[in-house]
PAZARO-404809 format. One line per field, with one value per residue: residue in three letters; chain; residue number from 1; x, y, z of N, C-alpha, C in turn. Coordinates in nm, 3 decimals, m for minus. Example, Ala and Ser with C-alpha at 12.3 -4.5 7.8 and 13.67 -1.06 7.14 Angstrom:
2
residu = [ALA|SER] .
chaine = [A|A] .
num = [1|2] .
n.X = [1.319|1.285] .
n.Y = [m0.569|m0.225] .
n.Z = [0.780|0.708] .
ca.X = [1.230|1.367] .
ca.Y = [m0.450|m0.106] .
ca.Z = [0.780|0.714] .
c.X = [1.320|1.290] .
c.Y = [m0.330|0.003] .
c.Z = [0.780|0.787] .
//
This chain:
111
residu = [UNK|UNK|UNK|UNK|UNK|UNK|UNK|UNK|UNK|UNK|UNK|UNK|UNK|UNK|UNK|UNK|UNK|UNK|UNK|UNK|UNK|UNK|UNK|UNK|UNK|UNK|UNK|UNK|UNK|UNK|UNK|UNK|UNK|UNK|UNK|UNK|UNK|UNK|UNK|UNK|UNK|UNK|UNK|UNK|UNK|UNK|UNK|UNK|UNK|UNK|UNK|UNK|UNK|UNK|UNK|UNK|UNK|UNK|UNK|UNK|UNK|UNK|UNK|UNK|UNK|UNK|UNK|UNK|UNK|UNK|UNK|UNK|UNK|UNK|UNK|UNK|UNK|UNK|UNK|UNK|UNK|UNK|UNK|UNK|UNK|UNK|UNK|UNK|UNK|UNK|UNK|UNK|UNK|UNK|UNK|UNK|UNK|UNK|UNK|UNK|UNK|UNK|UNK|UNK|UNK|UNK|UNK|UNK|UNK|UNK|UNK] .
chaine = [A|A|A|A|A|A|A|A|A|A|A|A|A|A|A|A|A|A|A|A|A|A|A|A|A|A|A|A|A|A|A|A|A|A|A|A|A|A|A|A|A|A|A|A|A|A|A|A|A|A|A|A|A|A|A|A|A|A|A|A|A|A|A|A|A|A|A|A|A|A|A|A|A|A|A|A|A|A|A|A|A|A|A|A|A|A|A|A|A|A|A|A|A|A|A|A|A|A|A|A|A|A|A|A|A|A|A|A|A|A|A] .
num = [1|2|3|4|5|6|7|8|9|10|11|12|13|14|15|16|17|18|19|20|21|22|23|24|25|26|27|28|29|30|31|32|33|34|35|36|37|38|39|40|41|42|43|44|45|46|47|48|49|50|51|52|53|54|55|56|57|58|59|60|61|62|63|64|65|66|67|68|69|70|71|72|73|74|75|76|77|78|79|80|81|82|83|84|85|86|87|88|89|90|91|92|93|94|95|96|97|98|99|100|101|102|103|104|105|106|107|108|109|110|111] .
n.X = [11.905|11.943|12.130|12.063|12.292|12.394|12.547|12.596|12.354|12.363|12.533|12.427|12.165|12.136|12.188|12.194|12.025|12.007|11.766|11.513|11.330|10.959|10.953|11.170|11.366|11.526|11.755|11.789|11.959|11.906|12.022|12.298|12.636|12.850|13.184|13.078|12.849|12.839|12.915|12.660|12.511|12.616|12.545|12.264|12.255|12.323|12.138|11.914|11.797|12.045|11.937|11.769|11.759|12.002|12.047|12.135|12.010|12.096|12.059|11.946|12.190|12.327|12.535|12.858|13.133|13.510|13.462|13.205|13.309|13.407|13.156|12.992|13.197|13.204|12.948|12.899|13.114|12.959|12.717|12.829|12.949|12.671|12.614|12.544|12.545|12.611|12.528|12.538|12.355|12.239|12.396|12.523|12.739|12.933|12.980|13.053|13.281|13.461|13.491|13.586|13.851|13.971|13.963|13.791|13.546|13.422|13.493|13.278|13.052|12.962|12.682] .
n.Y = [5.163|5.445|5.732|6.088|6.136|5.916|5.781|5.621|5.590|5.790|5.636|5.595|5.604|5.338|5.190|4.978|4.861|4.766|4.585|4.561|4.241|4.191|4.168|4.145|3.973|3.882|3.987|4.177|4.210|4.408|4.521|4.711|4.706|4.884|5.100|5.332|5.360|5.237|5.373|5.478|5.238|5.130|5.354|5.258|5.049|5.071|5.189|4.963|4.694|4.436|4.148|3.862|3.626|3.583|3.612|3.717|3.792|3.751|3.763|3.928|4.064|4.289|4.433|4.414|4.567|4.558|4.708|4.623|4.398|4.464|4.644|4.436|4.272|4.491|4.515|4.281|4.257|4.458|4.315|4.097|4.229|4.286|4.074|3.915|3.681|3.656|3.534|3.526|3.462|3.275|3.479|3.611|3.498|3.666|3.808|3.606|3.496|3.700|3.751|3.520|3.581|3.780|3.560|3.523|3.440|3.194|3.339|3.524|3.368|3.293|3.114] .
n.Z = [m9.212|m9.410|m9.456|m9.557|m9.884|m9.904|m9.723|m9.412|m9.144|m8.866|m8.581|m8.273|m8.349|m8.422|m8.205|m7.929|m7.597|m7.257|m7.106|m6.850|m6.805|m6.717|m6.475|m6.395|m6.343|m6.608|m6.808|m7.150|m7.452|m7.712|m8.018|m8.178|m8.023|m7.923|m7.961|m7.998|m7.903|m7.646|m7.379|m7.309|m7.285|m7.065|m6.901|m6.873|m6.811|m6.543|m6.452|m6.407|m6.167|m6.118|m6.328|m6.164|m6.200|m6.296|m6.567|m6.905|m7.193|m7.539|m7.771|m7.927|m7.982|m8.199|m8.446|m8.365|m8.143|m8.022|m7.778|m7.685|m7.569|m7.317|m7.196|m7.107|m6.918|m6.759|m6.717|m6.613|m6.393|m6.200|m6.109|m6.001|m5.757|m5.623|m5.570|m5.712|m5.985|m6.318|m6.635|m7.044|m7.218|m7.553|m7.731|m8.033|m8.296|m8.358|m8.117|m7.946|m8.115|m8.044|m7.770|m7.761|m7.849|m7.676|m7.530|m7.270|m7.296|m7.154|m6.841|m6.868|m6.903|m7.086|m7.271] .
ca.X = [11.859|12.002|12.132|12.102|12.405|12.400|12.602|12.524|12.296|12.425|12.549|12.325|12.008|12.083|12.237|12.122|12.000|11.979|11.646|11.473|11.176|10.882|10.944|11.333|11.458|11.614|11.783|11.774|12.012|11.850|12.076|12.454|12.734|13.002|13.240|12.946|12.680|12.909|12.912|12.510|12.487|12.681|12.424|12.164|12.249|12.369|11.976|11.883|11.896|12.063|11.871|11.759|11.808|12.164|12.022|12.152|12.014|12.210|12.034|11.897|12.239|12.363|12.723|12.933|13.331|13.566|13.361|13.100|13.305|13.432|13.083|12.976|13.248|13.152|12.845|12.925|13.168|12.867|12.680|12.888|12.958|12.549|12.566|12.451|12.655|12.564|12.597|12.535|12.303|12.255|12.511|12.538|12.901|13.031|13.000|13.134|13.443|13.510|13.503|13.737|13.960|14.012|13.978|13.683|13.404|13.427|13.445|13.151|12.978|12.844|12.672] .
ca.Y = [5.298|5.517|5.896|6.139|6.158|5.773|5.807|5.536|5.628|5.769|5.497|5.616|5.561|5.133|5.155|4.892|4.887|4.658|4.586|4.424|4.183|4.297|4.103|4.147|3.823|3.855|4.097|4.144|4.321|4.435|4.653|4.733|4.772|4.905|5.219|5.451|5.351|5.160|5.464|5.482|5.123|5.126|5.430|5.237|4.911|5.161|5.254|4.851|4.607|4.332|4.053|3.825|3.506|3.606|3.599|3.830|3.706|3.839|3.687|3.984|4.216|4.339|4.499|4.471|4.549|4.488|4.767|4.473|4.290|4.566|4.642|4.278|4.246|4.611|4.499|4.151|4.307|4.530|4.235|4.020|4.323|4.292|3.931|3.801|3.576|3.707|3.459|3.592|3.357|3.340|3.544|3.606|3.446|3.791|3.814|3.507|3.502|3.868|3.694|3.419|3.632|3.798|3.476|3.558|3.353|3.149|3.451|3.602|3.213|3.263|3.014] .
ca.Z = [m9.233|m9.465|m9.396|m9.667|m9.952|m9.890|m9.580|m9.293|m9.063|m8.678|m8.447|m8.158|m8.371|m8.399|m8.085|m7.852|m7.470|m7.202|m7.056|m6.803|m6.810|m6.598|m6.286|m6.321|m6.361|m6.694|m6.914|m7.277|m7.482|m7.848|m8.090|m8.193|m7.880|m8.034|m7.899|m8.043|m7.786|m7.495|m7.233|m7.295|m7.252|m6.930|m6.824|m6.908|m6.734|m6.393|m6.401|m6.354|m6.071|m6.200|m6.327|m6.026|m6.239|m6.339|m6.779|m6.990|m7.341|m7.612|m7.902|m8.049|m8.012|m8.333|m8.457|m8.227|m8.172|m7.890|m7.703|m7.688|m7.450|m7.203|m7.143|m7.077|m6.855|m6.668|m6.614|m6.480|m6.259|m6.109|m6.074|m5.886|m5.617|m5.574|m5.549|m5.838|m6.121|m6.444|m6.745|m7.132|m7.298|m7.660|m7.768|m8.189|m8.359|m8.341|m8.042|m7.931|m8.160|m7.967|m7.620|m7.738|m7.896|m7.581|m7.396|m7.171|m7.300|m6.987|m6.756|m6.918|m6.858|m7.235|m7.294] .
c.X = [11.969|11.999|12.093|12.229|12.439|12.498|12.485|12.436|12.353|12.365|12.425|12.213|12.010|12.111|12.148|12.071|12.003|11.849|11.570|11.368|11.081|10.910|11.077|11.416|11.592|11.623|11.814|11.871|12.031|11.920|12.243|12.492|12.845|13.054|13.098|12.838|12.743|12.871|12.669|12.466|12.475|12.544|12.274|12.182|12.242|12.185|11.888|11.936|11.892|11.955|11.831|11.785|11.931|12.163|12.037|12.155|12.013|12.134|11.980|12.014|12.325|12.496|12.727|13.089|13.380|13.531|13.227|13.177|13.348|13.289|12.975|13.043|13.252|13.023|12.770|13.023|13.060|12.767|12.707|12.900|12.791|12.551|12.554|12.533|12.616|12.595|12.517|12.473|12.289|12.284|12.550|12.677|12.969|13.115|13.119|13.299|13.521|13.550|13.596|13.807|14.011|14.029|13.913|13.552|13.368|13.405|13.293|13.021|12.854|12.827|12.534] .
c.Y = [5.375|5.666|5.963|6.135|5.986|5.738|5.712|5.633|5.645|5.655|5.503|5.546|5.388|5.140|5.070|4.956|4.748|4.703|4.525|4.347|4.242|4.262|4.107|4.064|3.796|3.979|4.070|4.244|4.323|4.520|4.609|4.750|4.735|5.075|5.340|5.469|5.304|5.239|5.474|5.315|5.076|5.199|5.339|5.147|4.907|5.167|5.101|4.781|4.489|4.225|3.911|3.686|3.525|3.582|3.692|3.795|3.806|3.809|3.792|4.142|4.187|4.337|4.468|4.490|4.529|4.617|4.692|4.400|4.362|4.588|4.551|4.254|4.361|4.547|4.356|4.175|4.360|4.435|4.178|4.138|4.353|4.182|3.828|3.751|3.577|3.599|3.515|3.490|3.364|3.462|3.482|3.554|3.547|3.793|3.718|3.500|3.615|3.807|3.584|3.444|3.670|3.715|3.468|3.529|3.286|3.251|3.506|3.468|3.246|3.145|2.951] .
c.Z = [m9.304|m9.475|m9.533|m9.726|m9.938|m9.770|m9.483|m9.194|m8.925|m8.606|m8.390|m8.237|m8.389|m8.336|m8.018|m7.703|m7.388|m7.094|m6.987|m6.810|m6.720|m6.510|m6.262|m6.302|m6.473|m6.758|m7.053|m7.374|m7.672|m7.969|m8.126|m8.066|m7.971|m7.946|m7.924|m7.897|m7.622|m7.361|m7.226|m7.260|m7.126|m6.830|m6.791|m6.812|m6.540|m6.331|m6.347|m6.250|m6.195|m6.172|m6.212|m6.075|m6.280|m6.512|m6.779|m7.133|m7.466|m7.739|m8.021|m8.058|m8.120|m8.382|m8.336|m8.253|m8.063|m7.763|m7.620|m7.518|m7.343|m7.156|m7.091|m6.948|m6.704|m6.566|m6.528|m6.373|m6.163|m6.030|m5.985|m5.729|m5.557|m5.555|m5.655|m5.933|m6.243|m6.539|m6.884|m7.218|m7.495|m7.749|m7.959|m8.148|m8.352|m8.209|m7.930|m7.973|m8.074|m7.849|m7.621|m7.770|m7.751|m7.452|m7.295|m7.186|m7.178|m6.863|m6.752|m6.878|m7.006|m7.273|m7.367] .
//
């Protein structure tokens, strides 16, 4: 999408979400996560119970920057303090390279 004056279009509007299936089993997370959207992400994820199968399938999120993996790692922390063992399933190359840069692909159980 393109702004007027040829200027990118605001973050917020590709921003992503995370979302759950109907029955709650799995989560889906559709869009950019990048510093722009992260704290809305977070909100967003606060408002779900975590997924009851422990999926979080990544396959359709977008941009991302090392904002991406702080809130990955937020909201597998929140997880685990409910119980549950979150792992990050198809997960774009971005993404990935991001999580092994910082060494936390494994943590994250992307896989």
């Amino acid at each position: 999408m393109i702004a007027p004056c040829g200027r990118q279009a605001d973050a917020a509007a590709l921003a992503g979400r995370f979302v759950a299936t109907g029955d709650g089993a799995r989560w889906t997370f559709a869009g950019a996560l990048t510093f722009a959207n992260a704290a809305a992400a977070l909100r967003d994820a606060a408002e779900l119970a975590p997924p009851s199968s422990g999926v979080v399938d990544c396959a359709a999120v977008g941009h991302v920057d090392s904002a991406a993996v702080t809130v990955l790692l937020a909201v597998k922390r929140r997880a685990a303090e409910a119980g549950v063992e979150l792992s990050f399933v198809n997960a774009p190359p971005a993404l990935r390279s991001l999580a092994d840069v910082y060494d936390v692909d494994e943590l994250l159980g992307m896989r």
